[in-house]
C-alpha positions, 0 to 999 in steps of 0.5 A: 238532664233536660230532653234536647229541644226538637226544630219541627219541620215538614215538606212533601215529596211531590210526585207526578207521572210522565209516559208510564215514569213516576218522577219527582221534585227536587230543589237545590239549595245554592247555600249548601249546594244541595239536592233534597225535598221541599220542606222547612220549620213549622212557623209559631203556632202553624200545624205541620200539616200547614207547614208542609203545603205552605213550605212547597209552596214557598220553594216550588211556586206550586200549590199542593194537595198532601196524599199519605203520610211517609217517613220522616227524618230526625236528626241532631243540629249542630246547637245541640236541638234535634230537628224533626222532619215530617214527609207526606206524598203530594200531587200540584194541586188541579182544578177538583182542588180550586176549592181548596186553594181559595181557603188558603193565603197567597204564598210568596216564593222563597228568594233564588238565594235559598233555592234557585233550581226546581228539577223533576226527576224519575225516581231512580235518578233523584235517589242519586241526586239527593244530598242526604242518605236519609232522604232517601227513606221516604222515597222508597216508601213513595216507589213501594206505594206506587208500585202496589197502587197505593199511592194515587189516593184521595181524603177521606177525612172523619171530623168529630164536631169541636167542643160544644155546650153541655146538655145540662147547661143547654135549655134548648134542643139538642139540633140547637145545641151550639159549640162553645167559643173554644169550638168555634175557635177550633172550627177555625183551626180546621181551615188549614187542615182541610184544605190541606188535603184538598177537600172539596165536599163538604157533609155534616150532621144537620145539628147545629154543633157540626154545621157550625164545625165545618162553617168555616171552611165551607165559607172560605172554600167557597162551597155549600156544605150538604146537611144530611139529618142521618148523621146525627145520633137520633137518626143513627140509633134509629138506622146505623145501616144508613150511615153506613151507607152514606160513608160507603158512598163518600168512600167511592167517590173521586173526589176529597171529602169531610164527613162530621158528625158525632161521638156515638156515630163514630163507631159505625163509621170506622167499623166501615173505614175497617171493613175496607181498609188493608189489616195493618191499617184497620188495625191502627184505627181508633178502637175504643170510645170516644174515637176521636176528641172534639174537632179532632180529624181521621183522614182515611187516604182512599185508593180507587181499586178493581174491588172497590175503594180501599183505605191504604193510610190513615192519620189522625190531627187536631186543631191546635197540636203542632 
């Protein structure tokens, strides 16, 4: 018996804080008379990540940065499918986002006749509000974050270089060595990712293969990626120390950052995303080599506390996967 067809969808809970109250938004659906979170279908060939920003968007007129991941819904349609719904906490996009926002396209709002109210309400409040019972499971992860200081966060996202050359078919350097057209379209498919959690820093190794993984996004974003020759593999065989320091620093900062850099430097950099990170989620991180695939990305969800900055989240996408 063939496995039931599954309707990808995503959405966000958009949070914010009023007078010490976390609050959230709700949108009202006229046609089912409805109280739920902003969300819809992934469209053909968008990622989720995609989806979710672009569906907030579309039913609240306000551009958003996704935070942490948060539990989603399954459950069957009336035709027989299952439809899958992905959650993550989210913040209206402010000016450290502009960035961000210039490396996506307008959205246009959804006609009144599919929402026609946008309402914010403290979180007590929209757990009665809300229509379905199941919605109610990612709003008390969202409450639980919020209350261990876990919710306010930043992106810390990992990306290994897209799909280049091979040595042996390359007759130059290895600082040359070029991506492959599968990398560069890759490369362009971590646009939307990026800009999904409103990375406004762009570092890369200063080989060719990595600066060119992350062109794309830092000439639609409109910033200056800051080539650092210490993440590149020669420079780290020599003083893994030094990268070690550099993703420290990237850890501490306010603001949403891109790291790339190479398979072998890999290792150094989630050894320090584990040294920092709460145990159940240093444990879910990858373990063994190659740690991530080609142009595949780990966003490290950073939260600023007394002790330091601490990894509360993690997740783990690649251009091209649903």
């Amino acid at each position: 018996m063939a496995a039931p067809v599954v309707v990808e969808a995503a959405g966000a809970l958009v949070w914010r804080v009023r007078l010490g109250t976390l609050q959230v938004a709700l949108v009202h659906r006229p046609r089912y008379d409805d109280w739920s979170w902003p969300k819809g279908k992934v469209d053909h060939g968008e990622t989720i990540l995609a989806a979710a920003t672009r569906e907030v968007a579309e039913e609240t007129a306000h551009d958003v940065v996704l935070g942490i991941p948060l539990p989603g819904l399954e459950y069957a349609l009336s035709d027989g499918r299952r439809k899958r719904v992905h959650y993550w906490a989210a913040q209206v996009a402010g000016r450290p986002d502009a960035a961000a926002l210039r490396a996506r396209a307008p959205v246009p709002p959804v006609s009144p006749k599919e929402i026609d109210q946008l309402r914010w309400f403290d979180v007590a409040t929209a757990a009665k509000r809300l229509t379905r019972d199941d919605d109610r499971a990612p709003l008390a992860e969202l409450v639980e974050a919020y209350e261990k200081d876990r919710l306010d966060t930043r992106a810390l996202v990992i990306a290994r270089h897209g799909t280049a050359r091979r040595r042996s078919d390359w007759k130059g350097t290895e600082l040359d060595r070029p991506l492959t057209p599968e990398g560069q379209r890759q490369a362009r498919a971590l646009v939307p990712v990026l800009s999904t959690f409103g990375v406004a820093r762009v570092v890369t190794s200063a080989w060719a293969r990595c600066v060119s993984t992350v062109a794309p996004y830092a000439a639609s974003a409109q910033i200056a990626a800051e080539v650092l020759p210490v993440l590149t593999e020669a420079e780290h065989s020599t003083s893994p120390a030094r990268v070690a320091a550099e993703v420290l620093q990237l850890l501490e900062q306010t603001g949403d950052a891109v790291l790339c850099t190479h398979r072998p430097v890999l290792p150094t950099v989630v050894d320090v995303l584990a040294q920092h990170a709460r145990r159940s989620v240093a444990d879910a991180l990858p373990a063994a080599d190659p740690f991530l695939h080609p142009a595949q990305v780990l966003v490290a969800h950073v939260a600023q506390t007394p002790k330091g900055p601490r990894v509360v989240a993690t997740e783990t996408h690649r251009p091209g996967e649903v």
